[in-house]
py3Dmol code that shows the C-alpha trace and the ligand (Angstrom):
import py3Dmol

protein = """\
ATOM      1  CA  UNK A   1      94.824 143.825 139.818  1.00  0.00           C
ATOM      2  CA  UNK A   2      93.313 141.744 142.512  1.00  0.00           C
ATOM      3  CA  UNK A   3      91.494 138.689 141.785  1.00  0.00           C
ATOM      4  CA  UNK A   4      87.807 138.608 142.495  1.00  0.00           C
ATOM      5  CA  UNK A   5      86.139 135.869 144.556  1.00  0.00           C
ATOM      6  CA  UNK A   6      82.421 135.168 144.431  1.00  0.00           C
ATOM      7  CA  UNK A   7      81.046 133.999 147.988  1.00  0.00           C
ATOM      8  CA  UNK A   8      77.446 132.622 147.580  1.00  0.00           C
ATOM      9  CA  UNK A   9      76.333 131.917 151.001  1.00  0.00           C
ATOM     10  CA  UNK A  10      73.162 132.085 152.920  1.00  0.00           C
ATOM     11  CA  UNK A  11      74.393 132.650 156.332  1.00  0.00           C
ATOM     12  CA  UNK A  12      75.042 136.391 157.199  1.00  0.00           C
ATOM     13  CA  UNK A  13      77.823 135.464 159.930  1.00  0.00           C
ATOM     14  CA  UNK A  14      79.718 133.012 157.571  1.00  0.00           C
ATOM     15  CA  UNK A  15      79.961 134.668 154.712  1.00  0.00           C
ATOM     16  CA  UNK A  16      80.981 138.244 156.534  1.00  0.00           C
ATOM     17  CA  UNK A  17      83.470 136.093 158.112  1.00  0.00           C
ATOM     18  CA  UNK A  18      85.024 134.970 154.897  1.00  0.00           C
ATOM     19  CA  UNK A  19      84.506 138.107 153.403  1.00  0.00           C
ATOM     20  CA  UNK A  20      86.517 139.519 155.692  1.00  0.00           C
ATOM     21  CA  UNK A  21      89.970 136.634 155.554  1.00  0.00           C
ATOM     22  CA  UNK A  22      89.535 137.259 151.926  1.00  0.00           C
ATOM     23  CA  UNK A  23      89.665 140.737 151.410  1.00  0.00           C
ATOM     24  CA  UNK A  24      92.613 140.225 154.180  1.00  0.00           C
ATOM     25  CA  UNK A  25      94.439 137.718 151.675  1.00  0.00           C
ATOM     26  CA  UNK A  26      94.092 140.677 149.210  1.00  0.00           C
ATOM     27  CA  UNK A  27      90.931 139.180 147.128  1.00  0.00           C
ATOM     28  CA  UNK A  28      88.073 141.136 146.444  1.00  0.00           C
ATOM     29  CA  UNK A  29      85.004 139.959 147.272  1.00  0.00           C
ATOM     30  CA  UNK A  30      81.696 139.982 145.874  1.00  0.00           C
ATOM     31  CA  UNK A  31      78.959 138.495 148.267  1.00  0.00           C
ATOM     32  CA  UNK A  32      75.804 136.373 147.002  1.00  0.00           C
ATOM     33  CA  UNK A  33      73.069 135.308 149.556  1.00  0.00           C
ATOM     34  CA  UNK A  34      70.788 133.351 147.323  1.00  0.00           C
ATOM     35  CA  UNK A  35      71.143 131.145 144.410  1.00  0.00           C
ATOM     36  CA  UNK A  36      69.178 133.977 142.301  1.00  0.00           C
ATOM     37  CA  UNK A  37      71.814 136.465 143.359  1.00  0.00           C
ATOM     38  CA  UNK A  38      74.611 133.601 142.870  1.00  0.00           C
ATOM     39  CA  UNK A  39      74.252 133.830 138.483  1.00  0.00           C
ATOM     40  CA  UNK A  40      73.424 137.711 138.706  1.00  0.00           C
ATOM     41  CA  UNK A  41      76.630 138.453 140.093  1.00  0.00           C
ATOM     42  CA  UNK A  42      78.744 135.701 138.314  1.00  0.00           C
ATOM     43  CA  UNK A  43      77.374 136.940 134.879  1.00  0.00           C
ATOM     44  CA  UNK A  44      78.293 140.481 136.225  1.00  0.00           C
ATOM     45  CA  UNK A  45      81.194 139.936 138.102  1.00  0.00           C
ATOM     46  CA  UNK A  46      83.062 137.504 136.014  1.00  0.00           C
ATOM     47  CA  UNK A  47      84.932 136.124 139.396  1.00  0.00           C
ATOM     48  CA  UNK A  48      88.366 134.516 139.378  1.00  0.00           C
ATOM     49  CA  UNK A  49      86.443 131.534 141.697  1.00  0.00           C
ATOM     50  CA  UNK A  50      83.183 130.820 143.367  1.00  0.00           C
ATOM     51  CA  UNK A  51      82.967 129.750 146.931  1.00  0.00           C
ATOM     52  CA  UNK A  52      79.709 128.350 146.895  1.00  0.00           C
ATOM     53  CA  UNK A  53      77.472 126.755 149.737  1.00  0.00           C
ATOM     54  CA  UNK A  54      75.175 123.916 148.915  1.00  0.00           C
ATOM     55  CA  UNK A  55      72.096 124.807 151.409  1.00  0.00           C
ATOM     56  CA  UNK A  56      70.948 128.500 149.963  1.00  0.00           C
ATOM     57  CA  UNK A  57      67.521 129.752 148.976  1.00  0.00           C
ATOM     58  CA  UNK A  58      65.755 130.371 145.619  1.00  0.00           C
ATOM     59  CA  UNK A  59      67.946 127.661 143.989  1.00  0.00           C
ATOM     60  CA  UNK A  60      70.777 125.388 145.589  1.00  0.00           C
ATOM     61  CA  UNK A  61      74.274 124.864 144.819  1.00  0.00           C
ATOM     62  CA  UNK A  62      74.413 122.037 142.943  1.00  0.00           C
ATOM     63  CA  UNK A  63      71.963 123.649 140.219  1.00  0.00           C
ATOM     64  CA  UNK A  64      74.274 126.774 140.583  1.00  0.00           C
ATOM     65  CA  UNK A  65      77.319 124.502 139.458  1.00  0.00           C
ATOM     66  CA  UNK A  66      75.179 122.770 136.682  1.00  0.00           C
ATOM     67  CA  UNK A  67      74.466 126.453 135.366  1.00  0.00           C
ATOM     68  CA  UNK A  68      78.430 127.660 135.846  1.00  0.00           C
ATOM     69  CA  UNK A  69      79.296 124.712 133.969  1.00  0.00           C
ATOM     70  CA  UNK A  70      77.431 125.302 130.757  1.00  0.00           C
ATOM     71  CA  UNK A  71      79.343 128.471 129.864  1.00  0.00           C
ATOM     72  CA  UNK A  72      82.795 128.513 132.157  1.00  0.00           C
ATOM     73  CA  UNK A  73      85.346 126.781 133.440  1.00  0.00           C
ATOM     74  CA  UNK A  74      85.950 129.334 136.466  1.00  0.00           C
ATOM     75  CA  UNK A  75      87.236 127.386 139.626  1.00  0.00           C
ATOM     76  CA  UNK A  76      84.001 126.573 142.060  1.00  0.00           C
ATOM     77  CA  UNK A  77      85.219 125.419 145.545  1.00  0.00           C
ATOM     78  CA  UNK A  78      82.080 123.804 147.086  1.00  0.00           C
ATOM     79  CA  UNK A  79      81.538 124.945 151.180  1.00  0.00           C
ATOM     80  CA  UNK A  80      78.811 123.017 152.965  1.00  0.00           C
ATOM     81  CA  UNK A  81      78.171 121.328 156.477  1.00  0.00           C
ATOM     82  CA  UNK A  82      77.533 117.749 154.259  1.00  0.00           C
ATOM     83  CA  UNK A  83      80.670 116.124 155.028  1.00  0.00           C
ATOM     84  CA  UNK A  84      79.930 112.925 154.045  1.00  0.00           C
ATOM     85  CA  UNK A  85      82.401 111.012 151.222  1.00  0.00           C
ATOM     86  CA  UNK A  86      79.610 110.825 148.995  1.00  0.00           C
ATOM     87  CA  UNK A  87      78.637 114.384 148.779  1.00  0.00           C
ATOM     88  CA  UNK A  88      82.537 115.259 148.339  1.00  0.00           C
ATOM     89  CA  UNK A  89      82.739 112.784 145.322  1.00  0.00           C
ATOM     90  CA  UNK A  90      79.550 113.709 143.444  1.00  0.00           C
ATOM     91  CA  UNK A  91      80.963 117.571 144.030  1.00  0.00           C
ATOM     92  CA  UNK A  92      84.149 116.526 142.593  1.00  0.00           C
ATOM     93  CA  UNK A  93      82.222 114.744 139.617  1.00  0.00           C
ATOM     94  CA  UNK A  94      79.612 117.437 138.968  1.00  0.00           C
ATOM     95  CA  UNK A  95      82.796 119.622 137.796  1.00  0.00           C
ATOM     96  CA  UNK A  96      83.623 121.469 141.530  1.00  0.00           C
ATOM     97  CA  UNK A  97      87.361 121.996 142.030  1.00  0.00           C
ATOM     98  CA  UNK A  98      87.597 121.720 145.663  1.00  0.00           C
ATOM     99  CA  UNK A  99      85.239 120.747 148.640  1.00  0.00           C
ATOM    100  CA  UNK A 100      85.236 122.109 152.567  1.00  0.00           C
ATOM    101  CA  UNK A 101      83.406 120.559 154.983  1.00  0.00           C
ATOM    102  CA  UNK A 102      81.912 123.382 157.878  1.00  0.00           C
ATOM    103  CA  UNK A 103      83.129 124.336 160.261  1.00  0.00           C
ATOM    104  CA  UNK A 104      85.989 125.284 158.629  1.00  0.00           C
ATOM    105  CA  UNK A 105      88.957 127.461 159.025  1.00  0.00           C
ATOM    106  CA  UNK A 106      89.132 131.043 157.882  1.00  0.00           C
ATOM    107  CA  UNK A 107      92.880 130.485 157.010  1.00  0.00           C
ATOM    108  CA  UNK A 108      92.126 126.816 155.390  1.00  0.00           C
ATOM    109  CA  UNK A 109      89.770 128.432 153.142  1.00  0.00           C
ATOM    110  CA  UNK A 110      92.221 131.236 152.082  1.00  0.00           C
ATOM    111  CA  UNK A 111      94.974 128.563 151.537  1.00  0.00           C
ATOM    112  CA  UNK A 112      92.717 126.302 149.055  1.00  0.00           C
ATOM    113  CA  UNK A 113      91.355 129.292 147.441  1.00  0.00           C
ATOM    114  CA  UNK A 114      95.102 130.113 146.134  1.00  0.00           C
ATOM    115  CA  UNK A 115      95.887 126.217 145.789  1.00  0.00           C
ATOM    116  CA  UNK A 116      92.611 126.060 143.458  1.00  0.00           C
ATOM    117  CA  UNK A 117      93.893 129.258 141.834  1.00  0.00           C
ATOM    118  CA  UNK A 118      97.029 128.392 141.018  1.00  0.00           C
ATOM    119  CA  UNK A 119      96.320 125.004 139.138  1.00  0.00           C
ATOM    120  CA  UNK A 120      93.414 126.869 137.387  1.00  0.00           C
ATOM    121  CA  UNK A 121      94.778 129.401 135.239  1.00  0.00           C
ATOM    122  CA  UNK A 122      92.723 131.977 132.989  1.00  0.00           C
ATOM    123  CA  UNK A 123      92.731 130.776 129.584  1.00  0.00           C
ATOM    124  CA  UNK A 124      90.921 132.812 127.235  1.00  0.00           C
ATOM    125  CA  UNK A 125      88.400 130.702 125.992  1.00  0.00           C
ATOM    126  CA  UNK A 126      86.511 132.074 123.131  1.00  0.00           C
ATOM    127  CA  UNK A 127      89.677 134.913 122.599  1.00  0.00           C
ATOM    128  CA  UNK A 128      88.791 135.925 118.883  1.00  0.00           C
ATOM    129  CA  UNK A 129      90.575 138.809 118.825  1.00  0.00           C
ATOM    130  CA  UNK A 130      92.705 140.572 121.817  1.00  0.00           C
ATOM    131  CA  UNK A 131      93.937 143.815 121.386  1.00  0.00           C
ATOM    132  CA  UNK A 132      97.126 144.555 123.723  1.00  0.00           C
ATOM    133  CA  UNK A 133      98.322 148.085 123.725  1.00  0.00           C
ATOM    134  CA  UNK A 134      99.258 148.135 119.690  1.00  0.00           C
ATOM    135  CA  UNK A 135      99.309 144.745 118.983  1.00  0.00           C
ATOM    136  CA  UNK A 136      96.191 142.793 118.192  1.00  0.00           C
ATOM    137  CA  UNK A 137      96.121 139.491 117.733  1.00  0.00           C
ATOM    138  CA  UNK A 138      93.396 137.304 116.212  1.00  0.00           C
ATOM    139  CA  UNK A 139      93.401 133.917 117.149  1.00  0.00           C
ATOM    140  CA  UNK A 140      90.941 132.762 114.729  1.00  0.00           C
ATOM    141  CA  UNK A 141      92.488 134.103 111.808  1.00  0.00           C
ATOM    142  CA  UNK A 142      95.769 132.759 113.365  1.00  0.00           C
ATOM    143  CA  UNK A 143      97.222 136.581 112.456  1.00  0.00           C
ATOM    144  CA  UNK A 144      99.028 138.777 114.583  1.00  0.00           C
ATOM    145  CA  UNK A 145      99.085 142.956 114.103  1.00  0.00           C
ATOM    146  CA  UNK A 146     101.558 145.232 115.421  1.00  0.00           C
ATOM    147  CA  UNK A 147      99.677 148.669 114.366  1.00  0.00           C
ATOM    148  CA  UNK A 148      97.529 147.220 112.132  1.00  0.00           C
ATOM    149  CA  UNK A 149     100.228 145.673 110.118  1.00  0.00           C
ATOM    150  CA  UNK A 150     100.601 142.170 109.847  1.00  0.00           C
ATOM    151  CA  UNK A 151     103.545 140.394 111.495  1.00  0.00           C
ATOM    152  CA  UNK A 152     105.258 136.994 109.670  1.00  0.00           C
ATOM    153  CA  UNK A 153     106.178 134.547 111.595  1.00  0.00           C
ATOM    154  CA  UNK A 154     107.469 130.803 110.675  1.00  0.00           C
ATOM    155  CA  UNK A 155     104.424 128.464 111.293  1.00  0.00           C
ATOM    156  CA  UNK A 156     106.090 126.544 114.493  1.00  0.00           C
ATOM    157  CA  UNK A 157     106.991 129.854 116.207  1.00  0.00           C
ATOM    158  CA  UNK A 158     103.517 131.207 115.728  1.00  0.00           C
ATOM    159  CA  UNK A 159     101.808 128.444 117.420  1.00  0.00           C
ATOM    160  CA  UNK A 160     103.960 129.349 119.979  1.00  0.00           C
ATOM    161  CA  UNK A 161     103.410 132.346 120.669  1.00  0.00           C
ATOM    162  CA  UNK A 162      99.726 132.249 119.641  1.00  0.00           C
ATOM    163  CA  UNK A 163      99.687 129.383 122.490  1.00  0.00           C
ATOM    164  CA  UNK A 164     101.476 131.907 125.295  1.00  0.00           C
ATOM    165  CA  UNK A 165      99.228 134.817 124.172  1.00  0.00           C
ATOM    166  CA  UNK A 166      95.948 132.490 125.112  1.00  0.00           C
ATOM    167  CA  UNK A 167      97.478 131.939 128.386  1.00  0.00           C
ATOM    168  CA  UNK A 168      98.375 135.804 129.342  1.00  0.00           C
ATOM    169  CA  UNK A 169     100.837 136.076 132.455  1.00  0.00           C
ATOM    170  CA  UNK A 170     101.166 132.487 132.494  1.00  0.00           C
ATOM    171  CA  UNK A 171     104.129 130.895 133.062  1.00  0.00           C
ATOM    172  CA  UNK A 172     105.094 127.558 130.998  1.00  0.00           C
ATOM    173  CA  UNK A 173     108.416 125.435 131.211  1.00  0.00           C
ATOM    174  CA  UNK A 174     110.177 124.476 127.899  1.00  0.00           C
ATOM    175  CA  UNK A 175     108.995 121.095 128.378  1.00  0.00           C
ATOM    176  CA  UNK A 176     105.357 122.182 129.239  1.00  0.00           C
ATOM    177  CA  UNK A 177     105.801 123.812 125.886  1.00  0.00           C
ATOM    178  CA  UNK A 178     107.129 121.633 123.440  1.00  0.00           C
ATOM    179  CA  UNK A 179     104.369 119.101 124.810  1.00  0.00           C
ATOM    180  CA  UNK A 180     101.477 121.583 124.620  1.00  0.00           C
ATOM    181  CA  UNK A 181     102.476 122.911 121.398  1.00  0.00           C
ATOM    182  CA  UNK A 182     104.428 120.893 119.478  1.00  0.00           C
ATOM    183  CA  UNK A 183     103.494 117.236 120.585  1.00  0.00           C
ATOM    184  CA  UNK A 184     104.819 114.576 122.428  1.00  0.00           C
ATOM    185  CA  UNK A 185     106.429 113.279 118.801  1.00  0.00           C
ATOM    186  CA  UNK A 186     108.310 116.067 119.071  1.00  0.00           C
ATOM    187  CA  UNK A 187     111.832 114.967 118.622  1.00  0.00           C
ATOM    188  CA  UNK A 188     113.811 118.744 119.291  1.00  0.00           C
ATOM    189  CA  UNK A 189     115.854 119.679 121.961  1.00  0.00           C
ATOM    190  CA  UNK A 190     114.508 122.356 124.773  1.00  0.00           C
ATOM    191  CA  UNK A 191     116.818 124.543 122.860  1.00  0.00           C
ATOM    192  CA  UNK A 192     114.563 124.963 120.472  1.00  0.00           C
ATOM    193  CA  UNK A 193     111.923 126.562 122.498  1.00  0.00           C
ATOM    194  CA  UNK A 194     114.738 129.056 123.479  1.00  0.00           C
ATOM    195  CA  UNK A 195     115.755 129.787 120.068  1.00  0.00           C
ATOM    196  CA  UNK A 196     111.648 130.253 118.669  1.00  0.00           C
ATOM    197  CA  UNK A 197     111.116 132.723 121.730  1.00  0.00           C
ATOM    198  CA  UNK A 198     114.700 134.351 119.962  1.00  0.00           C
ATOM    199  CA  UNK A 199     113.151 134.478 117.048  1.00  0.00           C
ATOM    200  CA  UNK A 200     109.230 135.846 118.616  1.00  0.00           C
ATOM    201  CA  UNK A 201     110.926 138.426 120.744  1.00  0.00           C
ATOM    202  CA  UNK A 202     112.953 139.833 116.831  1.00  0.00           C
ATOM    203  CA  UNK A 203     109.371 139.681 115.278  1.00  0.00           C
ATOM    204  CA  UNK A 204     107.997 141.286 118.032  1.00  0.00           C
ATOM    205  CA  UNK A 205     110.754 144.249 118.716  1.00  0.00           C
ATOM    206  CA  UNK A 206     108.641 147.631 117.332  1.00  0.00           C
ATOM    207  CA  UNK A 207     105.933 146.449 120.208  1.00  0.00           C
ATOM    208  CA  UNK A 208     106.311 148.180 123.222  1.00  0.00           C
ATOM    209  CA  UNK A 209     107.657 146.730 126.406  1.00  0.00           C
ATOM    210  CA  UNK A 210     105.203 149.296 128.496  1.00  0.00           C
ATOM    211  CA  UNK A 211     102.755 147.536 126.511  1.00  0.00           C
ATOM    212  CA  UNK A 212     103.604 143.696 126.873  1.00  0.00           C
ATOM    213  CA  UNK A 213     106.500 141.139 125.892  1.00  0.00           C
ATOM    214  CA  UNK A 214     107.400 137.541 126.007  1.00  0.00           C
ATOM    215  CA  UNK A 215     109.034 137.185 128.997  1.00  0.00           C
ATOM    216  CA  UNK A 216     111.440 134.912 130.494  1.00  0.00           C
ATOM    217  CA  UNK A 217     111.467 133.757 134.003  1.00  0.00           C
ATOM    218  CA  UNK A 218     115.097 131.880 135.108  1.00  0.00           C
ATOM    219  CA  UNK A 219     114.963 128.526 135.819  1.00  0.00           C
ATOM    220  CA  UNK A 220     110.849 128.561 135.304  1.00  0.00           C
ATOM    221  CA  UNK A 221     110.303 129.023 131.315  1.00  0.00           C
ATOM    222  CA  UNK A 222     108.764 131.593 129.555  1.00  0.00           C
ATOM    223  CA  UNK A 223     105.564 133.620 129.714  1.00  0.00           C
ATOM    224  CA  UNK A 224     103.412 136.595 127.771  1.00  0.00           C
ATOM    225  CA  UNK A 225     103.163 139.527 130.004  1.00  0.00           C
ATOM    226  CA  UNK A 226     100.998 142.449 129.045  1.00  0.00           C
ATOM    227  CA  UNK A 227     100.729 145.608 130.545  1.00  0.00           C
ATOM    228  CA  UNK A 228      98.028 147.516 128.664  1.00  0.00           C
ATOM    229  CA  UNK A 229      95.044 145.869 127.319  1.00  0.00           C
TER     230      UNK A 229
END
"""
ligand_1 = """\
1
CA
Ca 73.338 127.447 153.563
"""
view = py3Dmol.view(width=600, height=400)
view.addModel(protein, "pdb")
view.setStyle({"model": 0}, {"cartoon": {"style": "trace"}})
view.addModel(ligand_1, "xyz")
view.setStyle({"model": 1}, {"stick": {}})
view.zoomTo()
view.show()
């Protein structure tokens, strides 16, 4: 599925012309032309990122930000023609992930919209409970389902793989993991990652693969793919 981008800009010709080098890229776009319309269509849209112009009517950017920033941690690249330092740092500070100065180009913007998306990945925030095909797993509860009956897993391999199921098609390195997950006192080998997933994939093995699994990517680590949710 293609990633959505919200572009909240006032000016007709920019923000076709972005539109357009998006959609190109393979984004979808949604298109906001006032700060009113800006949190309308981020509350409905629920975009992947927010290219979002300082100068707009009805409300400006930075109070557009401020409200984004209550709730979500969705990746806001700020676009506007105030290119001094200052601006850039207080954009920065005010929780924006990138800055471009106008004029800009079409390409540039592309390339720093998949730069900002790549270092922010969806995490589920709030997950509760995710239901994936026949396996549901509840996050709070710290309890995973596999047709409504409970699976057992030893406590270190569950916060495993409860921490790869909050990151969904994510990948992580065995070193990303053991210092996400286990801590940094961790004294264990990378091995040990290896032989956890071993043991996941064995707890896992009635759940189909149409539906999702615990996948490993050579040389890169491991990651929870579903399929079906
Ligand atoms: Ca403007």
């Amino acid at each position: 599925m293609s990633q959505t981008i919200l572009v909240v800009e006032d000016e007709v010709g920019i923000s076709r012309r972005l539109t357009a080098d998006l959609v190109k890229a393979g984004f979808q776009v949604e298109q906001a032309f006032d700060g009113e319309e800006a949190l309308r269509k981020f509350t409905a849209f629920a975009p992947d990122l927010v290219l979002l112009d300082l100068m707009l009517p009805k409300r400006d950017g930075w109070s557009i930000l401020k409200e984004i920033r209550k709730h979500s941690s969705c990746p806001v690249i700020i676009l506007t023609a105030l290119s001094q330092p200052q601006q850039r740092v207080t954009g920065l500070n005010r929780g924006a992930d990138d800055y471009i100065t106008k004029p800009f180009y079409g390409e540039e913007v592309v390339a720093r919209v998949k730069a900002v998306l790549r270092r922010s990945p969806r995490i589920l925030e709030n997950p509760g409970t995710r239901q994936y095909g026949s396996l549901k797993i509840d996050f709070q509860a710290h309890a995973v389902f596999l047709k409504g009956v409970p699976l057992s897993f030893i406590p270190r391999d569950l916060s495993l793989f409860l921490f790869l199921a909050r990151h969904p098609n994510q990948t992580f390195s065995r070193e990303q993991l053991i210092t996400e997950v286990w801590g940094l006192d961790y004294k264990g080998s990378e091995r040990a990652v290896d032989l956890a997933v071993k043991r996941i994939r064995k707890t896992l093995r009635a759940w189909p693969k149409t539906e999702g699994e615990v996948k490993t990517l050579r040389g890169l680590g491991y990651q929870f793919c579903v399929y079906q949710e």
